[in-house]
N, C-alpha and C positions, 0 to 999 in steps of 0.2 A: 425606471431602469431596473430597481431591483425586483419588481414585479416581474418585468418581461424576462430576468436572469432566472428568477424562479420557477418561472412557466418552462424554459428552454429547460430547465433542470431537470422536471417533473417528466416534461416530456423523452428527456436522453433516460430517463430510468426505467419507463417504460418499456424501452427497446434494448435495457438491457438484463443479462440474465440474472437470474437473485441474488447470486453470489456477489456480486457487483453493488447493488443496492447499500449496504450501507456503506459503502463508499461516498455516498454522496451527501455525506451528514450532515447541519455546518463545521464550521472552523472551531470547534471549542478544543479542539486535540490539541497534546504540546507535541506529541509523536505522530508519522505517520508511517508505518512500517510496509515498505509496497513488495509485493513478493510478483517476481516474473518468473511465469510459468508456462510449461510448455509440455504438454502429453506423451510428448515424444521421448522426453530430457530425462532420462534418470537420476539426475541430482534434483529436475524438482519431483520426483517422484520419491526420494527420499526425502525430502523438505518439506514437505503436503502435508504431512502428519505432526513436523512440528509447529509449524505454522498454525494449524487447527489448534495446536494445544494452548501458545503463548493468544491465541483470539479467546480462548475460553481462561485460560488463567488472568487475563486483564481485561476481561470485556466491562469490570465496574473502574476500569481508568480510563484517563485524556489519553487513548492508544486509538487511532485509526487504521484498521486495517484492510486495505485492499492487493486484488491480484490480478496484474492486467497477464492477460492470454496470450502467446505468440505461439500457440499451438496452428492457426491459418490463418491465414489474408486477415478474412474477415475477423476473428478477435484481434487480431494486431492494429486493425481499422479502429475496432468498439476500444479498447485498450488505449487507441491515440485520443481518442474522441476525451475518456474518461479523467483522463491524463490533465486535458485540458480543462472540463468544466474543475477538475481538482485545485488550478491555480497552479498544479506540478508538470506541467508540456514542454519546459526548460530541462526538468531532472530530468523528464521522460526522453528527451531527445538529446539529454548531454551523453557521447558516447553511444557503443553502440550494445546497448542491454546485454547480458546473459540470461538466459534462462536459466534457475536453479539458484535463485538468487533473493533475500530479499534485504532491501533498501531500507534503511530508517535515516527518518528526515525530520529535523527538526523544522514543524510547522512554523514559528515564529519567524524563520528569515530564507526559508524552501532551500535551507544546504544539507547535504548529505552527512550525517556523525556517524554513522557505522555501517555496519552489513552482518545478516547472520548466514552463514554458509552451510550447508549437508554435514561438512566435518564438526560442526558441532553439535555439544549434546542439547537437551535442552533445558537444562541447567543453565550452561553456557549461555545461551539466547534469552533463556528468563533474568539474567545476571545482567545481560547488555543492555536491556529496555529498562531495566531497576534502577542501575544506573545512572541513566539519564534519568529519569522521572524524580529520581531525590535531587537531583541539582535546584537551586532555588529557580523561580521561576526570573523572568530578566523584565523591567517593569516597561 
């Protein structure tokens, strides 16, 4: 089972774009900060740049970072797909997403702790994930 789950894996990564790719790590994250984007949205056109920033200021911690697409069909398709091989196709479909948005999820029980939003700086966003990261871990 785990073989054919990893094969399935190997193969939805293929098909999707790079930016996607580490998305599909395993589970060793205690965060998973999902950002929904959308080419269109000008809040996540101001969120792009912070979001880049907290993936380079934490890419040596347990932070996973992905961004599903709802820019057309078909990212919203690759985005549902991604969602799922994630373990996250519950958060992904609780609700009806915003774009310009991104979700942090504590990986250990897949619920929602926070959100970082456009209005903040990234101070603010770097603060929020630090946050959670110094809480002891839960055994």
């Amino acid at each position: 089972m785990k073989k054919t789950l990893f094969a399935l894996t190997l193969a939805l990564a293929s098909l999707l774009p790079i930016k996607y790719a580490n998305a599909l790590a395993p589970k060793d994250s205690r965060l998973v900060a999902v950002f929904f984007y959308s080419q269109d949205c000008d809040l996540s056109k101001g969120l792009a740049p912070k979001f880049d920033a907290l993936k380079a200021q934490f890419s040596q911690e347990p932070v996973l970072f992905a961004t599903f697409d709802h820019s057309t069909a078909a990212s919203r398709n690759q985005s549902a797909m991604l969602a799922q091989t994630m373990d996250l196709d519950e958060v992904y479909a609780n609700e009806n997403r915003e774009s310009g948005t991104v979700i942090l999820i504590d990986s250990a029980n897949e619920k929602e702790i926070g959100r970082i939003t456009p209005e903040m700086t990234e101070e603010q966003a770097k603060e929020t994930i630090q946050k959670f990261l110094a809480q002891p871990v839960a055994p």
